[in-house]
C-alpha positions, 0 to 999 in steps of 0.5 A: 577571905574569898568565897568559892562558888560552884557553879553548875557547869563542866568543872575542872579538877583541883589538878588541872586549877593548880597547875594553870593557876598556883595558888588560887584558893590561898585565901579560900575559907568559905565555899558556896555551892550553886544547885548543881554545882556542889558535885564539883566539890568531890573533885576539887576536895572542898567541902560545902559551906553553903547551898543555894539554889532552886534545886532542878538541878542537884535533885532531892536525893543529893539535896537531902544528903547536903541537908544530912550532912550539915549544910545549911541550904537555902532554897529559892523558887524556880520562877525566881529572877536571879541565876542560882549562881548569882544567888550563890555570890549575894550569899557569899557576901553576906557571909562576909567574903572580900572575893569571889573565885567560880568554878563551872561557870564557863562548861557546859551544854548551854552557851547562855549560861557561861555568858550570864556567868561572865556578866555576873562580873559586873554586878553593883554588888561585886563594885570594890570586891575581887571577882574571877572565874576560872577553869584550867584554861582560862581565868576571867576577871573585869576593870571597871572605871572610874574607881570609887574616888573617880579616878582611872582604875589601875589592875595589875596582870602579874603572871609569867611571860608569854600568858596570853591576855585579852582584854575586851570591851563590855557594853558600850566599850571602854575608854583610856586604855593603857597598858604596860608590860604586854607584847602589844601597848595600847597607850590612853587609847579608846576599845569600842564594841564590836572589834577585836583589836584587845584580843590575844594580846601577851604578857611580855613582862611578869608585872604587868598592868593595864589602865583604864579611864572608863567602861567595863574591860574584861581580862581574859587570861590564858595560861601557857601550860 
């Protein structure tokens, strides 16, 4: 089972998901809303299983009717250390999700908050769990290495032809690249921070898959639509 967060930015439509990404919430079965993320839920058609949040957001009228409804809300304090999302997703797993899909976690008005979104990705908790944040543009994820029995970690990129794919150092940068399948290949090749050689690679091969000896590498996929 995978969890859907809803985060509180700009969200894409369930149309706009189902058609960059079939599929996406096949295994969907519980969702987590984050403050004001649950006005997402009307456009994506989901139902709230859970809200967390400090509540600037949503505000107590909307808060009141979630609680009306049903849905067990979990209440943090303003001056906490974590992101309402970040809370969103330690909840999701607590309740026994395998994955984690965010929704509204890359629009917005506030440029911080989608890279707070994107650094969630690497949370120790997350470490053996699929993480992905998605709109109708993009789908992000993250290979981290090496994997628990410290070996290279092998991910594949499968989806059609043509899909653009990035693939970016986090951090110190990354190491051991090789990818196969895409326009462009690296082979056990290092990506340090700072360049840009990883961007706007492209599926050339509907399997592909990428490599990696160590660091974080983020994969940003762009659907051809």
């Amino acid at each position: 089972m995978d969890a859907l967060i809803l985060a509180d930015g700009d969200g894409p439509t369930r149309a706009e998901l189902d058609r960059a990404w079939p599929g996406w919430d096949a295994r969907v079965g519980l969702v987590v809303a984050a403050d004001g993320g649950a006005r997402l839920a009307g456009p994506l058609g989901v139902r709230i299983d859970r809200w967390v949040g400090d509540g600037d957001s949503l505000g107590a009228a909307a808060l009141a009717e979630l609680e009306a409804a049903g849905v067990p809300v979990e209440r943090a304090r303003p001056d906490k250390d974590e992101s309402d999302t970040e809370l969103a997703v330690v909840a999701a797993l607590r309740d026994g999700a395998e994955g984690v899909v965010i929704v509204g976690g890359l629009g917005g008005r506030r440029i911080d908050h989608a890279l707070a979104n994107i650094g969630l990705l690497a949370m120790p908790e997350l470490i053996g769990h699929e993480a992905v944040i998605l709109d109708g543009r993009s789908r992000l994820s993250l290979v981290r290495a090496p994997d628990l029995e410290g070996a290279s970690t092998i991910r594949p990129l499968p989806g059609p032809a043509g899909t653009t794919i990035s693939l970016l150092p986090l951090g110190p940068g990354v190491e051991g690249v090789t990818t196969h399948g895409l326009a462009y290949p690296l082979d056990d090749e290092p990506l340090p921070p700072g360049g840009a050689r990883g961007l706007s690679n492209m599926r050339r091969e509907p399997d592909a898959r990428v490599e990696l000896r160590a660091g974080l590498l983020l994969v940003v996929e762009t659907p051809t639509l």
